[in-house]
Structure formats: structure tokens, C-alpha cells
C-alpha positions in Angstrom: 44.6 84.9 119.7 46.2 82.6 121.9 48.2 83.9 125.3 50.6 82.3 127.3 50.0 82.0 131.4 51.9 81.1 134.5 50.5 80.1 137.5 52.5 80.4 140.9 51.9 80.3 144.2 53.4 82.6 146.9 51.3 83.4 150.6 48.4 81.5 149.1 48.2 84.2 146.5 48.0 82.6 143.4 49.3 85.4 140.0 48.5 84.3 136.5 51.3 85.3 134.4 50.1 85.5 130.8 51.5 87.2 127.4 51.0 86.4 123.6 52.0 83.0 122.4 54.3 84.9 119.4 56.8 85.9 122.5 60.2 83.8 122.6 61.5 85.6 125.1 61.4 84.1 128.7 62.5 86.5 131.3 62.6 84.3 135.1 60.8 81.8 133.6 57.0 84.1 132.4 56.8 84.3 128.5 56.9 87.8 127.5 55.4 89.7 124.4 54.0 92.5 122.8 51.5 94.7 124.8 47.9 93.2 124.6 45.1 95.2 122.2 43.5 98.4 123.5 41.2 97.1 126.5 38.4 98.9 128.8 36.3 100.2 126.0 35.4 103.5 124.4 34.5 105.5 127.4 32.3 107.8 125.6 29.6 105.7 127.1 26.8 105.4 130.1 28.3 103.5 133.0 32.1 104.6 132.6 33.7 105.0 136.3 37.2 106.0 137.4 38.8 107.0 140.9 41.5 107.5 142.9 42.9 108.2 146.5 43.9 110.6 148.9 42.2 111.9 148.3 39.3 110.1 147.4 37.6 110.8 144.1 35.1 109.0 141.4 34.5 109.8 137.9 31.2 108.8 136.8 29.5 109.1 132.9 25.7 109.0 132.9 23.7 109.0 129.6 24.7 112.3 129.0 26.4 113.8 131.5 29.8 113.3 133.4 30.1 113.8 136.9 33.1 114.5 139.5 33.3 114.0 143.3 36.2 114.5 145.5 34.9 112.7 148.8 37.7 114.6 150.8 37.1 118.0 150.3 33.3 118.1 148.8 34.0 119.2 145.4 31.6 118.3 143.2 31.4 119.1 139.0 28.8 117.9 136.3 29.0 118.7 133.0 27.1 117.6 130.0 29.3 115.1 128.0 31.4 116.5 125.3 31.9 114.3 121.9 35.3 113.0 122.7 39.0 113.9 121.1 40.5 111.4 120.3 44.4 111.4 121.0 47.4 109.1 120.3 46.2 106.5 122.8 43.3 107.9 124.6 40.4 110.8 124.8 40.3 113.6 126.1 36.6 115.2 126.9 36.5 119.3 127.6 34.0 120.7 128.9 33.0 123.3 131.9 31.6 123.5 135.2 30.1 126.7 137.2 32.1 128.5 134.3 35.6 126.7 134.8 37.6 124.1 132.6 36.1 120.5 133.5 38.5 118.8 131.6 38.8 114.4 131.9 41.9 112.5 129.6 42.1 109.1 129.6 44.7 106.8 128.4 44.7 103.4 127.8 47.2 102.5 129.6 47.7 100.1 133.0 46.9 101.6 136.0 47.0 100.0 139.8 44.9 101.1 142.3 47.1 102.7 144.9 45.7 101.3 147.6 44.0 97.9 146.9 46.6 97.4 143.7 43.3 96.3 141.7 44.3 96.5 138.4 42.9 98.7 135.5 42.9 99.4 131.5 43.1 103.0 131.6 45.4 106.1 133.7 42.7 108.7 134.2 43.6 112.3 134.9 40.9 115.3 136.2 41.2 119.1 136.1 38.3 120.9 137.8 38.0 123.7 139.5 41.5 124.6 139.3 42.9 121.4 140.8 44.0 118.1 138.9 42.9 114.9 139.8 44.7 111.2 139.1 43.4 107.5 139.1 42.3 104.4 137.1 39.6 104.0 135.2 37.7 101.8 132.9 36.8 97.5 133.4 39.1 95.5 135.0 37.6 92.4 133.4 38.3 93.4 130.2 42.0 93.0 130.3 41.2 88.9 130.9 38.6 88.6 128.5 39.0 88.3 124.5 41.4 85.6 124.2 42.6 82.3 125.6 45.4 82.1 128.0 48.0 78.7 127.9 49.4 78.0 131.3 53.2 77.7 130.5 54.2 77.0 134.3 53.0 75.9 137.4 54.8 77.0 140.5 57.9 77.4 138.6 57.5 74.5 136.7 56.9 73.7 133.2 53.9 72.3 132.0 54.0 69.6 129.4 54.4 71.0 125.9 52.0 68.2 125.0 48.6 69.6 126.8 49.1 73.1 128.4 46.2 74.2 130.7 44.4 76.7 128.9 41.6 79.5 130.4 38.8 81.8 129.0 37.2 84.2 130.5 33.8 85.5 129.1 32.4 89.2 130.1 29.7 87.8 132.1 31.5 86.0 134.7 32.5 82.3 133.2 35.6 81.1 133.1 36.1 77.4 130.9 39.3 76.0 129.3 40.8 72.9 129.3 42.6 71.2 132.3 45.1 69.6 130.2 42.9 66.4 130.1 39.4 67.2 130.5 37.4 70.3 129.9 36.3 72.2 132.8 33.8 75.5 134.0 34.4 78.1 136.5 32.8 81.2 137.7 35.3 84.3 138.6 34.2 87.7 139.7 36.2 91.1 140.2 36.4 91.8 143.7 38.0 95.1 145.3 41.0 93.5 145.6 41.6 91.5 142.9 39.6 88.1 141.0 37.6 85.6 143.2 37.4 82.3 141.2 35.4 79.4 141.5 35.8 75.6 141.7 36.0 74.3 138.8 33.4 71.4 137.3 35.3 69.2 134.9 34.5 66.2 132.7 36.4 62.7 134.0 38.7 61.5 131.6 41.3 59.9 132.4 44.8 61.4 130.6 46.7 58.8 129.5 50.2 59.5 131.2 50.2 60.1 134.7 52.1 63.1 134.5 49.2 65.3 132.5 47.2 63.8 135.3 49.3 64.9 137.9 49.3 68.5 136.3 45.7 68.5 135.4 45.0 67.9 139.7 48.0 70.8 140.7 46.3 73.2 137.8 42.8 72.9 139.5 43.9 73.6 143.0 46.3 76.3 142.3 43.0 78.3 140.3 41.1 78.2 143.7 43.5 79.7 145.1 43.6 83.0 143.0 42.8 85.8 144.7 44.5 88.6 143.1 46.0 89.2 139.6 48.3 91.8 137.7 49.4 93.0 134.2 53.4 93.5 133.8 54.9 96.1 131.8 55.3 93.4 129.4 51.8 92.5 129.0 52.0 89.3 130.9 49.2 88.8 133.4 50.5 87.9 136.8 
């Protein structure tokens, strides 16, 4: 499936505004749609993480186990892994610690980090111990990867309904697409804060109006620039 995208630039940060390509809606000038497919993956897996602050907290599934840590006040839980429950748009896994509910829901639905606003698939809630617990969870990458955004706007601007700018990110850290005249590759990583993306290698064609030329060479130095991204309410990626 093919999403739409918007690139702008404010304080050198550089948003990505995306949302399926079915939208005709256009709400200051970012497409808008239909929320994107369940992201983040079945946590009832090895590897799963999720945390919060203030206080401070991580959520961590091992092969078999899941395990709780509130940095702030030392209180610690490990449980072995329950089968999951599946519920309306999430899981819930019950289980008990030192003889009290251990109990972990998770929701696919967009969460923010509080403090570095690093955006995530899932709203994550904790109750151990007595006490409840709330954060994000699951893999930031996955709400970019599994489709191919079209860049609808460039600072504001329209891009040419002749050759949008398009972008793909893989799970292992490529980004390709097509500049609008020539192909291109990129690397992007997660970061703390946000995306750090890579310059991009491109063929060298030549488009044959100036103006795709003109937006090809904007499009290129605006994705350097990205240093931070968000999902709207709406779906779109900012």
C-alpha cells in the first residue's frame, strides 16, 4: 500500500507527514486517512521492551520470562510469561510475583515518550506490587516500515502530481525510494530522540523539466535534515 508524506521544515527539524493515498481529505495542507495496520508486533515474544518516566521504569520479555524495574524506587518483579489474552486491540499477560498480581496490557495504540517525544506502536500499562505503572512500548521502526510513503509537499508546497518523491524504509535500517527523477539509497537509524537519516546516493539522470529537478535537489536536502518524526491522530506521519 501506498502512503502519502509531507516534508517540512521548522528549526532545522524536518517532520514527515504521511497517511494512506485512499484519503481526500487535506486538513492544512497533510493528506489524512484511515489509521495505519496494527504495528509493533505480537509482543508475546523474546526481546519485547517498554518504559516510562517519573518515575523511571522498563518492561522487558526474555525467552520465557517477563521482567519489571522501577529505577526510582527499586522495585523489581519477574514472572514466568503467561500465554497472552488477547483483547479488542491488545494483550493482556497475568501473572504473579512474590505472591501478588503482576499483571502487563498492552494496546496497540500511539504512544509518545514523555520526555524525549520518541514515538511508539503500543500504550503499555503495569500493575505490580500494588502500584500501576504507564509508558510505551513496542518498535518504533515499525510504524515506517511495510509500505511506501509519496511526499505530497515540501515545505508547504506541493510536489508535482507528475513524480512525487516517494520513501521505503526496510526493518534493517535502509531507506530507498525515488527522488522524483532518479532512484536513490539511504541509511536511517532510531535514535532516543527521534530518526537519524543518511545522505542519500542517487543515480544521475537528468529529469526532463527543470522543475522535477528543482524538487528532486530541495527533496534530498530536506531528508538530511530529519531528525525527529511523529504519527498524528490521523495516522499521518509527521
Amino acid at each position: 500500500m501506498k502512503h502519502e508524506c509531507v516534508l517540512l521544515l521548522a528549526a532545522l527539524i524536518v517532520p514527515a507527514a504521511c497517511a494512506p493515498v485512499e484519503s481526500d481529505v487535506e486538513p492544512d495542507g497533510i493528506d489524512t486517512g484511515s489509521a495505519q495496520r496494527p504495528v509493533g508486533g505480537s509482543p508475546d515474544s523474546a526481546g519485547y521492551r517498554a518504559g516510562g518516566n517519573e518515575p523511571f521504569w522498563t518492561l522487558t520479555f526474555g525467552e520465557t520470562t517477563m521482567d519489571f524495574a522501577d529505577m526510582g524506587s527499586t522495585t523489581t518483579a519477574s514472572a514466568d510469561r503467561p500465554d497472552a489474552e488477547s483483547l479488542a486491540n491488545g494483550w493482556r499477560f497475568t501473572a504473579s510475583a512474590d505472591g501478588r498480581p503482576f499483571v502487563v496490557e498492552i494496546q496497540v495504540s500511539r504512544c509518545n515518550d514523555s520526555m524525549s517525544g520518541r514515538p511508539f506502536p503500543h500504550s503499555v500499562t503495569v500493575t505490580v506490587h500494588g502500584r500501576t505503572w504507564t509508558g510505551c512500548g513496542g518498535d518504533t521502526a515499525s510504524l515506517l516500515t511495510g509500505q511506501e510513503w509519496s511526499v505530497t509537499h515540501l515545505e508547504g508546497v506541493a510536489t508535482s502530481s507528475q513524480r512525487q518523491p516517494t520513501l521505503s524504509f526496510a526493518a534493517a535500517g535502509a531507506l530507498t525510494g525515488d527522488g522524483g527523477c532518479n532512484q536513490y539509497r539511504a541509511t536511517y537509524e532510531i535514535t532516543g530522540e527521534g530518526i537519524d537519516i543518511g545522505p542519500a546516493l542517487a543515480t544521475r539522470r537528468a529529469c526532463a523539466e527543470p522543475e522535477l529537478n528543482r524538487q528532486e535537489t530541495q527533496f534530498f536536502q530536506l531528508l538530511e535534515q530529519v531528525t525527529r518524526f511523529d504519527i498524528a491522530g490521523d495516522g499521518s506521519l509527521e
